[in-house]
N, C-alpha and C positions, 0 to 999 in steps of 0.2 A: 639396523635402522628400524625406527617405530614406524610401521605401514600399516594403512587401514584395508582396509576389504576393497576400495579402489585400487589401490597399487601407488598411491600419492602418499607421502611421511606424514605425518600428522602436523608437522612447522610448514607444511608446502598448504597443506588445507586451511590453517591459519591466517598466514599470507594468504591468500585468496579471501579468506573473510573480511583482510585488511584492505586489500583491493576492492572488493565490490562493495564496504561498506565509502571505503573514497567515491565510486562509481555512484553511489547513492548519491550523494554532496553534489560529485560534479553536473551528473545529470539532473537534478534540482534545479541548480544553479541555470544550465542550459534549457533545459523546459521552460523555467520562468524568463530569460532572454527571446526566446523566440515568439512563445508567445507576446509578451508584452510588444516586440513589434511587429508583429499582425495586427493585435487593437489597434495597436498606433496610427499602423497602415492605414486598414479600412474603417476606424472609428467603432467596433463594435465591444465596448466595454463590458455589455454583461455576459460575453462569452468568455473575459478572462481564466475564468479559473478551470472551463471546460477545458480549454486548449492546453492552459499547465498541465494540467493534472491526464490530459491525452499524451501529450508530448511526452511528457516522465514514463507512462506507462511504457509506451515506445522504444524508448533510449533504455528503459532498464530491461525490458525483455530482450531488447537484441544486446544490450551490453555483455546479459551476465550470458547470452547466449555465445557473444564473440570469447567471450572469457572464459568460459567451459573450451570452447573447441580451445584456443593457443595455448591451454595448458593440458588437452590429451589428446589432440590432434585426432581426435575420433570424431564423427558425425556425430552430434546429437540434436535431438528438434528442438525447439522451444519449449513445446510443453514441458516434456521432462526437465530440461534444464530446470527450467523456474519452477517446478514442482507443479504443475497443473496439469494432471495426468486425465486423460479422458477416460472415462469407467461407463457402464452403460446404465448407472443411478444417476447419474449427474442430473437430468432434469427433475426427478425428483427432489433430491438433497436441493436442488434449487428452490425448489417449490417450498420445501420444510422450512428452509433458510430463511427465504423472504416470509412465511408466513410466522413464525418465529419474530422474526425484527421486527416485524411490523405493530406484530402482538404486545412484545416489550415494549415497542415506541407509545402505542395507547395506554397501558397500564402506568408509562414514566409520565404521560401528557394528562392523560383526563382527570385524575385527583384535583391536576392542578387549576384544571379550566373549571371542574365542580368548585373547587373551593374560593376562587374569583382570583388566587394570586397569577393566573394565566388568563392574558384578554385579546384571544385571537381575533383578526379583523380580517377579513373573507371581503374579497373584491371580484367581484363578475367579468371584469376588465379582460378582455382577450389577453392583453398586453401579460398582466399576470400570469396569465396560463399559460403562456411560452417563459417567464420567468424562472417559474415553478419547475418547468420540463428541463428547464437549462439546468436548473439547483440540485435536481435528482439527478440530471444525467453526470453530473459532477461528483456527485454523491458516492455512485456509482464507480465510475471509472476511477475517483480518487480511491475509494475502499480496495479495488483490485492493485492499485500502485501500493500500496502500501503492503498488501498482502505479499504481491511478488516481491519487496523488496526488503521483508523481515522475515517471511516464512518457506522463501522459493532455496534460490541458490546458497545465498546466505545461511541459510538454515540447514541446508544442508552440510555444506564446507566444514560448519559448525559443529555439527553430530558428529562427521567422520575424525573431527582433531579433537572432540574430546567427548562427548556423554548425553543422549537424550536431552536429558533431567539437566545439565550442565549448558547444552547450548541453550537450553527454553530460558534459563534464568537468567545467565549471561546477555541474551539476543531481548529481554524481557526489562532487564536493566538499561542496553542498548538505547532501547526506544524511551526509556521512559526521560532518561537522560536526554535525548534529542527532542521529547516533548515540553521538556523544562526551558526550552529558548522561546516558542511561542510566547507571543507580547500578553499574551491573560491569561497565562499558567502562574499558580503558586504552589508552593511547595506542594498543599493537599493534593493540587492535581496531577501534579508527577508521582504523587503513591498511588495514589489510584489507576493510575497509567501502567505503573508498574505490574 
């Protein structure tokens, strides 16, 4: 039997990528149900996509957590599970990160606002500045959903049934194919997704 350095065959680790990658789908699917009736509930519309994309995070951390344990029946935390290992750089790497993003974000934005084809409109409105905080915090917690759910468990299952290089591409494919259903994707933007 082909076994990886877990003690799982490489068609079990597979299976498991078939499973959490279903787990992606269904908890999507449930995030966007629950939230939508909350707004429903109490009327607060521009917290939709916080609450999805909080929810998903949720359901995929403890899914692929519930799915690690029933298939080695060992303890393991979340963090490892889903590949978020606590290191004592982490606030830095944080720090490089955002300063990093931020830096691309200006470099991708200001040509465009010097050259006039970007015409940002700046409103003082309190109303806005909780808009704004809702958008990032969106921004935010969707970038970490997405992370655990292409780079966590998934990623791993992947490495162990078949090759670095082999899960990055495959897992790279993955996504860019599931980015090709969004309503204003076209083809260029599933290569570049890729």
């Amino acid at each position: 039997m082909n076994t990886t350095r877990h003690g799982l065959p490489r068609t079990f680790n597979l299976a498991l990528v078939l499973v959490g990658s279903l787990w992606i789908v269904a908890s999507g699917n449930l995030a966007a149900c629950a939230a939508q009736g909350i707004i429903n509930r109490l009327d607060l519309p521009a917290f939709d996509g916080l609450l999805q994309q909080s929810f998903s995070l949720f359901l995929l951390l403890w899914g692929f957590t519930t799915i690690q344990w029933i298939t080695t029946r060992t303890t393991s935390d979340m963090r490892s599970t889903n590949a978020l290992p606590e290191r004592p750089t982490m606030r830095e790497e944080w720090k490089r990160g955002a300063a990093l993003g931020w830096g691309m974000l200006i470099v991708a934005v200001l040509p465009m606002a010097l050259t006039g084809s970007l015409h940002p409109d700046f409103s003082p409105e309190i109303s806005n500045w909780g808009l704004a905080l809702i958008s990032l915090g969106t921004i935010a917690v969707s970038t970490l959903a997405l992370e655990v759910a292409f780079r966590g468990f998934i990623f791993k299952r992947l490495i162990s049934a078949t090759s670095p290089v082999a899960a990055t591409i495959l897992l790279s494919l993955f996504y860019a194919v599931l980015s090709g259903y969004d309503p204003n994707a076209t083809p260029r933007s599933v290569v570049v997704t890729f």
